[in-house]
N, C-alpha and C positions, 0 to 999 in steps of 0.2 A: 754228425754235425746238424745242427736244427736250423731247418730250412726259412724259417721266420722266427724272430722276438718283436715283433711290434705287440703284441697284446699280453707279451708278460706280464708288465703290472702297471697300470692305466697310472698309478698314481693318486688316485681320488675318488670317488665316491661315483658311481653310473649313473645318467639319470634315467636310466629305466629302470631304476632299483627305487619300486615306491617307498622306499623307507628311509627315502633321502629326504625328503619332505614330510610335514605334518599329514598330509594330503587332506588340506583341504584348500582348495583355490583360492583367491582371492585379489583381488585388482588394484594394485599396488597406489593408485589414488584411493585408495580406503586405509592404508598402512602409513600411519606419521610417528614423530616419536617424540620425546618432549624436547624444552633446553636442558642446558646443565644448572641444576641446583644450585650449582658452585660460584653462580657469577650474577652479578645484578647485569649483567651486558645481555639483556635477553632480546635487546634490536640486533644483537651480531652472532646470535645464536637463530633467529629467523633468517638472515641471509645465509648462515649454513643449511638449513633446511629447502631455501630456494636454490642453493648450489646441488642438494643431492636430489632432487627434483619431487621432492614431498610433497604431497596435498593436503595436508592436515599436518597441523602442529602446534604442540601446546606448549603455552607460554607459560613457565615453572616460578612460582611465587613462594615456596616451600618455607623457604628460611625467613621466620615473619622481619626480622630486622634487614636484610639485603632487601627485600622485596621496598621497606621505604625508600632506598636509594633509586631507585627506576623514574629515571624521569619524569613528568608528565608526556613530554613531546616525544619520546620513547615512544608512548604507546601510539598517539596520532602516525609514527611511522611507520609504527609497525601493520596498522589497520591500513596504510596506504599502501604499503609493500606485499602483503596478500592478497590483497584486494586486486595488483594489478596482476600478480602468479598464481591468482587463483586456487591461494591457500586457504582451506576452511581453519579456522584455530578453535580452541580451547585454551582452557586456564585451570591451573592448579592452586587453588588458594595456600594463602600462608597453614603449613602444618601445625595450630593450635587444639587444644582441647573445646569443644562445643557445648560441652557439660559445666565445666569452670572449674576441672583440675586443676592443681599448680601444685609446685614445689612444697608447699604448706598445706597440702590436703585441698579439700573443695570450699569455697564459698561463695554466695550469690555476689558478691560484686567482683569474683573473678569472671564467673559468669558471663554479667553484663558487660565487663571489659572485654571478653574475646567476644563477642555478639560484637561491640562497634567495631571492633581490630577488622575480622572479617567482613562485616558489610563497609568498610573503608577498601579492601582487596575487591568485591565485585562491584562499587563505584566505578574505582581505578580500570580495570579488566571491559566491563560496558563498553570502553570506547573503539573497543577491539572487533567488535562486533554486534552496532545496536541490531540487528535485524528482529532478534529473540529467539533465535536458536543458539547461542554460545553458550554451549554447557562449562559451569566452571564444578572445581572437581575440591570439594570441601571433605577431610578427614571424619570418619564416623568419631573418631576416638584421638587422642593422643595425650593419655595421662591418668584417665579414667582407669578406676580397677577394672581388672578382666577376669575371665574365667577361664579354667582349662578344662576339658573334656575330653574323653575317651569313650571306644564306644560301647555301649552294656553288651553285657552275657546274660541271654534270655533264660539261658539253663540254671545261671544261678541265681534266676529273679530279682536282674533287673532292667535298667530302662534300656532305650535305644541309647540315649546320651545320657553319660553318667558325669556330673561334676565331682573333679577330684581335690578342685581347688579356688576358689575366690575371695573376695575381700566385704565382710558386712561393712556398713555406712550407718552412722549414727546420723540421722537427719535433722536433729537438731543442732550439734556442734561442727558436724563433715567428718569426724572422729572415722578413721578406719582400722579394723579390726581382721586379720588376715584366721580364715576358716578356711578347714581343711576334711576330706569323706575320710572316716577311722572306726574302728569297730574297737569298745570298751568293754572289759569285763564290768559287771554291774554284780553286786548280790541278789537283788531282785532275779534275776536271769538264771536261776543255776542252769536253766537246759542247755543255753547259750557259752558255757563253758571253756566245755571240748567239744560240740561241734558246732558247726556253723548253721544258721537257718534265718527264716523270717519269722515275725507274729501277725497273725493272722486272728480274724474273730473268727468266735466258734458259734454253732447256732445258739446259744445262749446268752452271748454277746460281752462274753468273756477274750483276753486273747489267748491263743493258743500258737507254740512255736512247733512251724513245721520244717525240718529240718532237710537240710539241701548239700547233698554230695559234692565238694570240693568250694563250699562256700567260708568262708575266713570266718573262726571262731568267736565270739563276741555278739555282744549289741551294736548296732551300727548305728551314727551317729552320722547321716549326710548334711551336707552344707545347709540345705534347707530346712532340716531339721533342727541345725546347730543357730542358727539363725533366732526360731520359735523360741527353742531357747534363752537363747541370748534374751529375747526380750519378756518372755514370761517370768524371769531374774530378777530382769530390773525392776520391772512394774511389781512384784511383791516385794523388794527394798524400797519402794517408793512409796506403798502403802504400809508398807511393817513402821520406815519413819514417822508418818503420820501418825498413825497408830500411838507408837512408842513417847510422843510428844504431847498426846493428849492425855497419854496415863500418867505422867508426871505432872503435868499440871494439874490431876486431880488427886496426885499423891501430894503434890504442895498445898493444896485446898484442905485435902483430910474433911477436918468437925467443926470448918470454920463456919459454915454455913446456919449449922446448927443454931452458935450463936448471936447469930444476926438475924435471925430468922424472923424478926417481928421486923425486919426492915427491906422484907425485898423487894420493895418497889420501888425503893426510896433512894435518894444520891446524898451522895458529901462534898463538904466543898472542898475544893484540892487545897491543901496544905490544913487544915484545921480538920477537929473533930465533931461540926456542924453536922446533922442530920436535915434535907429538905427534903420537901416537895414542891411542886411546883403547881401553881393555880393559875387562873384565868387562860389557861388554853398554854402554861407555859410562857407566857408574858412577865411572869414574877416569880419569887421561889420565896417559900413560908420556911421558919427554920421548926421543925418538930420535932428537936430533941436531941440528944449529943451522945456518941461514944464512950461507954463508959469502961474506964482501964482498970475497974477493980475486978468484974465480971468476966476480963478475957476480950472482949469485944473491939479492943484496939491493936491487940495482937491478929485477931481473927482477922479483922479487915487487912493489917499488913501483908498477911497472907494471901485475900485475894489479890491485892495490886502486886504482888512478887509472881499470883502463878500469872496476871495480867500478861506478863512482859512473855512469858515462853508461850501465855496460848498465843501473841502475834506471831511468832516463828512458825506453831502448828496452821495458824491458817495460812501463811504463805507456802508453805509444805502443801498442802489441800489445793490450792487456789492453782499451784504448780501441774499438781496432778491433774484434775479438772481440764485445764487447759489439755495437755498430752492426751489425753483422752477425748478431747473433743476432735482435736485437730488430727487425730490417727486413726479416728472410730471410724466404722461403719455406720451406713444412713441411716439402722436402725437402732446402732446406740447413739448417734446424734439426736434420735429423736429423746430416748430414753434422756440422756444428759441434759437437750434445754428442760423439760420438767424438773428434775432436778437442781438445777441454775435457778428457776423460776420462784421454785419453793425454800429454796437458801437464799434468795435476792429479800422475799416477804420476811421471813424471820428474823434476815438479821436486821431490818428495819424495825424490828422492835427491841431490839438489845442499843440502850444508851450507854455507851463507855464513858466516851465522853462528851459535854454537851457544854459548849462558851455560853456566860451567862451576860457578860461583857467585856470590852476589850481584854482584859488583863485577870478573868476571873474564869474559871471553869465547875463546872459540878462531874462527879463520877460517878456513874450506877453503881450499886454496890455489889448488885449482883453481877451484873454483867459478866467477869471471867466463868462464872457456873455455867450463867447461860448460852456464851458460849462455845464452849468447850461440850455442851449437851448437844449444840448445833454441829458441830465439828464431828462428832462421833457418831452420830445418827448420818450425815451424808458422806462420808468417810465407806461405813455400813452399803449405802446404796450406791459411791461410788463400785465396791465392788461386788458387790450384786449386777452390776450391767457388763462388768468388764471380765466378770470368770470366767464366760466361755470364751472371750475374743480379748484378748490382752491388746493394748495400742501398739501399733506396728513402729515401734521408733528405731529400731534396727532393721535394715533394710539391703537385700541383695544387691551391692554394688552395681550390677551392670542394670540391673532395673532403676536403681537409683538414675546412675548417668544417662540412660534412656529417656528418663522424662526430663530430665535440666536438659541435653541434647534438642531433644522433639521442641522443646518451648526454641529454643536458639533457634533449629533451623527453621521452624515456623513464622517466626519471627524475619527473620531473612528474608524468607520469599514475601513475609506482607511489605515489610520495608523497602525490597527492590520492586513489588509490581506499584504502589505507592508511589515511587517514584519516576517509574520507566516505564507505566502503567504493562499493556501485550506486548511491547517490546523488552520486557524484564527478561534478563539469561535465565536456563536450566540451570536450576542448583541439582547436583549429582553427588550423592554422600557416597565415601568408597569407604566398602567392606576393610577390615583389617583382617591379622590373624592371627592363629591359636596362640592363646593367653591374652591376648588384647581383648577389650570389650567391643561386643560386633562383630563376632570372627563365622559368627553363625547365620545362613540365610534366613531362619526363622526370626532372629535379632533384627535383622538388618529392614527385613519387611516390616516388622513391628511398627521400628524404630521410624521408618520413612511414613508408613502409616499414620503416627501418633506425631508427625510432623506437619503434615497435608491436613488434619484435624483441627490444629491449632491456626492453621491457615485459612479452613474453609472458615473459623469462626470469626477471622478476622472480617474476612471478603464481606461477609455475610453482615458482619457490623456497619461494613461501610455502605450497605447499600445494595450489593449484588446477591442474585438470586440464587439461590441455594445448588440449582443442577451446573447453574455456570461456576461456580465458585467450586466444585468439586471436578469440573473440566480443568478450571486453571492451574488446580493444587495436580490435578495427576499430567499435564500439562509440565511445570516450572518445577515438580520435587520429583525426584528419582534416585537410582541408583547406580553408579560406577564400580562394574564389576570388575574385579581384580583377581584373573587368576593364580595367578603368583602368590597371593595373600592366601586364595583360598585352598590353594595344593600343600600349604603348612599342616595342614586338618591331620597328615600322612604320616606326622613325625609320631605321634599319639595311637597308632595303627586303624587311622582309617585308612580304606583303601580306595582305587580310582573309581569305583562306582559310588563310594558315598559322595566323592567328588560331584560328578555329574549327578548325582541326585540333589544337593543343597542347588547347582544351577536350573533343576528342575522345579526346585520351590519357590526360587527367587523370580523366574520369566511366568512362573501360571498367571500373576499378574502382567498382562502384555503388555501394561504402559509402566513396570517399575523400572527397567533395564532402559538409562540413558546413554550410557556411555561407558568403552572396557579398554580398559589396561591388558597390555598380553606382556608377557614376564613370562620366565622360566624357570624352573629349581627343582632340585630333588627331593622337599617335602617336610627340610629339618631347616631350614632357612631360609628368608627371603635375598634369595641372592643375585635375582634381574640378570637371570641369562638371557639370548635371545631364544627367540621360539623354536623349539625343534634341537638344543640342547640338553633338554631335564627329564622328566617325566611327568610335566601339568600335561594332563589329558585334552591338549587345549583343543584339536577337532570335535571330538565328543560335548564339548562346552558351546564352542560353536554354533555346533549341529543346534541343539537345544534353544539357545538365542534366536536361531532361525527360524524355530516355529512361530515366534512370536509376530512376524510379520513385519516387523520393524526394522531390520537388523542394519537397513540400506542406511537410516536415520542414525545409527548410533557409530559415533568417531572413536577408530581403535589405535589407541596409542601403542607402540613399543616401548616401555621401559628397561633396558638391558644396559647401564651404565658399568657394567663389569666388566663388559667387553672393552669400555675405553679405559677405565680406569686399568684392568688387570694384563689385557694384551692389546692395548694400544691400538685398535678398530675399532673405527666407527663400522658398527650391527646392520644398521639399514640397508645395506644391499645383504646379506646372508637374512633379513626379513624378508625379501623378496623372492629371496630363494628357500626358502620355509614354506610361503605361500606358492610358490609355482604363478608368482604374478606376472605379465606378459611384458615382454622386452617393448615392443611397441604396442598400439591402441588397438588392434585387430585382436579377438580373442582368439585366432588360431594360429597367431605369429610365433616364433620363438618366445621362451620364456626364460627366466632369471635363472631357476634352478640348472635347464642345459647350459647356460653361460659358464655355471658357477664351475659345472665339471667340464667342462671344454677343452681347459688346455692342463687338465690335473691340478687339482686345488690340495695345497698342504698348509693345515691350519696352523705349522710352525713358521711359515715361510720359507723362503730361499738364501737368506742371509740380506749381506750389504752387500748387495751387487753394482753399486756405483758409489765409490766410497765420496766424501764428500774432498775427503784430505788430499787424495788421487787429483781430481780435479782443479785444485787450490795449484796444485804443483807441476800437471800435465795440460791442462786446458782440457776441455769437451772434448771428447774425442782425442786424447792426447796427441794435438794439434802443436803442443809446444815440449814433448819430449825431447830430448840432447842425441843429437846426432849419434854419441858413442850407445845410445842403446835404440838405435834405428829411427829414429826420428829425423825434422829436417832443421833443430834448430841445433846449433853448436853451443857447447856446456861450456861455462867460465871457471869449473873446477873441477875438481877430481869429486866423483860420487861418492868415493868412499870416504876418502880421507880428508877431503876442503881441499888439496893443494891445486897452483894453477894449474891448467892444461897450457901444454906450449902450444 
């Protein structure tokens, strides 16, 4: 017989079993979590948060349409009611695109419509917190093409990150085009065949394919490459129309020129077969001669006014190009191009099409379709003479795309709230997204915050403010809301938990880019907002990393784990407390959450219904008012079984 069973089986988890917790500490006034998405009632979602005794808590604006239901005098109570609990908040702006995504692709007045949508969300938000530390918590991306990545194989020469998949943007129309990394048999390639390899120059500066053990057969055609393409395509169908436009119109000319030839400086008057010229400085026109239709010369001329009409087409074909080419060149075919413009502006100042002689009267050059069409072909020639090496970039890497329409919005943002609320303006805090969203990468995301603060300093700097302060303010009011949960997606793709912790090492070497974190949980294929210390996001190791940065006291760290309410019905916030090992009272050597948690055996199914509610409807509290016939002290007016009276 066994002399003891009290320690058979505790029931739950030890807390001297460091693997009950994340182990990394933390003091549960630094652990808040947000409202529910779900409700515009975000005043009765802050008294929950001062029920479970939280110190930070962010007010959830997510849904840009609920978010307009929210009071004004909501928020006055809600800044009065932390203010007296001595909750720090935050704000979750409405979840729109910052780019100017939408349902119908991108365009600039989607754009400027989410730019006011959200600076009408951190107005609103402001009142919550003038001090100028309210970080509100603005989506990098929500609709913007992304990208997905994988990570290279050095063995088979390629990169650390390899794009397997994203979206080109045509930047003139928003047009998106889904591209994809693929390896093509080509003729050109026979080495490329049967086995797999790269090309490489050789010392002669020829290519040469060196061939690579367990590399996939073909020419390889990467996104970026597919891209070059794409637009090296277009731009010689858009020169080959040109082209093709002008040689019709000197096949509809043909030998008409011939004929006329004693006349080409000379015009006609529109509708007759008058020959002028014009004297006294073009003040008057002389008639010198007429058309003669036995010689050919009336037919000839019909011909020039017939190729007239198609060389307009060719020059707005040209004048198209032209543009595309200016507006996509490089600074040193801008340069190249205004000479070009310069010397087509001079020329065609000498070509008379047509010229009003008075209200109701015109003269036409006769030559003029020649000359032309002579014009058109010569800068045609030198348009692409500037453009062979460097084609216009009008197709354009999606998430590079959304990056700059992005950096213009958030830049924008922060001029427009310090503008307003001058150093008391909130932190705008862009959060990371993840794999296949655009932004899912720390590299992206610094970029992106970068190219945001730039657009910023040049505002500041417009209005007035000096250059070192203006670039204080911008790394000051822009940063980043890190999102582990977004960024432990990276996993599904096979990274693994060091590349995790290495994109957090890219994103804090900036010490002021890290304002504000999300802590979330998941196993790596989905964003599924467990609480901390159920998934595998590395989130100690993330941490740790935050912490060198010196800041980490300044930055408010939300729990996100709606699963846990939505899926088993607990609210998360105390199993965060016990994740952290945060202190049951204000003494750091006090008891802590985690020994609370295993205390009396925690089972994360429960116990049942241990106090049923229907039990109580019919016995009273304490079954105070059961019937005498089952031991109680109140007598029953019927039979339990069957309804009949009791005698």
């Amino acid at each position: 017989m066994a002399e003891s069973y009290e320690g058979f089986y505790s029931g739950g988890g030890s807390s001297f079993d460091s693997e009950y917790s994340i182990g990394f500490k933390m003091s549960g006034s630094q652990l808040g979590f947000p409202g529910s998405a779900q409700t515009a009632n975000q005043l009765g979602e802050t008294v929950n948060a001062v029920k479970h005794g939280a110190k930070t808590f962010e007010v959830t604006m997510v849904d840009a349409n609920a978010s307009e239901t929210i009071p004004r005098q909501h928020f006055d109570e809600m800044r009065a009611l932390m203010k007296l609990t001595g909750i720090k908040p935050s704000v979750h702006a409405p979840i729109i695109d910052a780019a100017g995504f939408g349902e119908q692709g991108w365009t600039a007045d989607g754009r400027a419509d989410n730019e006011r949508r959200l600076f009408g969300a951190i107005e609103k938000a402001q009142g919550l917190d003038p001090s100028g530390n309210l970080p509100i918590v603005l989506h990098a991306s929500n609709g913007a093409p992304g990208t997905e990545w994988r990570p290279g194989d050095e063995k088979l020469g390629e990169k650390k990150y390899v794009i397997e998949r994203t979206t080109a943007i045509n930047q003139d129309t928003g047009q998106a085009q889904p591209i994809k990394r693929e390896f093509k048999f080509r003729p050109e390639m026979p080495e490329l065949l049967e086995k797999g390899g790269v090309i490489e120059r050789g010392p002669d500066g020829r290519p040469v394919v060196r061939h690579i053990k367990g590399r996939e057969a073909g020419k390889l055609f990467s996104a970026e490459g597919s891209i070059e393409a794409m637009n090296n395509g277009e731009w010689s169908n858009k020169l080959t129309e040109v082209a093709q436009m002008s040689k019709h119109v000197n096949e509809i000319i043909g030998s008409a020129p011939i004929n006329l030839g004693e006349y080409e400086n000379m015009f006609i008057k529109e509708g007759t077969n008058h020959i002028v010229k014009p004297i006294d400085g073009g003040r008057s026109w002389e008639k010198v001669g007429e058309l003669d239709s036995d010689s050919g010369q009336v037919g000839a001329y019909e011909k020039m006014r017939k190729a007239s009409l198609f060389m307009e087409n060719a020059e707005l074909s040209f004048i198209s190009a032209f543009g595309q080419a200016y507006k996509y060149g490089t600074p040193e075919q801008k340069k190249k191009l205004k000479k070009l413009s310069e010397n087509y502006s001079e020329a065609s100042e000498g070509i008379h099409d047509v010229v009003p002689i008075s209200r109701d009267q015109n003269v036409m050059g006769i030559f003029a379709p020649v000359q032309k069409q002579l014009l058109i072909d010569k800068s045609i020639q030198e348009l692409q003479k500037i453009t062979r090496r460097d084609t216009p970039g009008v197709w354009k890497m999606g998430e590079d795309f959304a990056k700059e329409k992005a950096a213009k919005t958030f830049g924008n943002l922060a001029a427009r709230s310090y503008d307003k609320f001058g150093d008391k303006a909130p932190v705008l805090a862009v959060e990371n997204m993840f794999q296949g969203m655009a932004f899912s990468r720390a590299e992206d995301m610094k970029d992106l915050v970068e190219k945001s603060r730039e657009n910023f300093v040049e505002h500041l700097i417009d209005k007035g403010v000096s250059k070192s302060k203006a670039k204080k303010l911008a790394e000051d009011k822009l940063g980043v809301t890190w999102d582990v949960g977004h960024l432990n997606v990276m996993r599904k793709k096979g990274f693994t938990e060091k590349d995790v912790v290495e994109q957090t090492k890219i994103i804090s070497k900036d010490k002021s880019m890290v304002k504000h974190i999300h802590l979330t949980d998941n196993f790596g294929y989905a964003d599924t907002h467990l609480a901390p210390g159920m998934g595998n996001v590395p989130i100690k190791a993330i941490l740790e990393e935050l912490e060198k940065t010196g800041r980490f006291d300044e930055m408010r760290k939300i729990v996100e784990a709606p699963s846990m309410i939505q899926h088993f019905k607990v609210a998360p916030h105390s199993m965060t407390l016990a994740a952290f090992g945060s202190g049951i009272y204000g003494m750091k050597n006090g008891p802590t959450w985690d020994q609370a948690f295993n205390l009396q055996g925690n089972y994360f199914g429960g116990y049942g219904n241990l106090n049923p509610q229907t039990h109580h409807t019919y016995f009273g509290a304490g079954f105070t008012t059961m019937p005498v016939e089952l031991g109680g002290q109140m007598a029953g007016g019927q039979s339990r079984f069957g309804g009949a009276p009791m005698a």
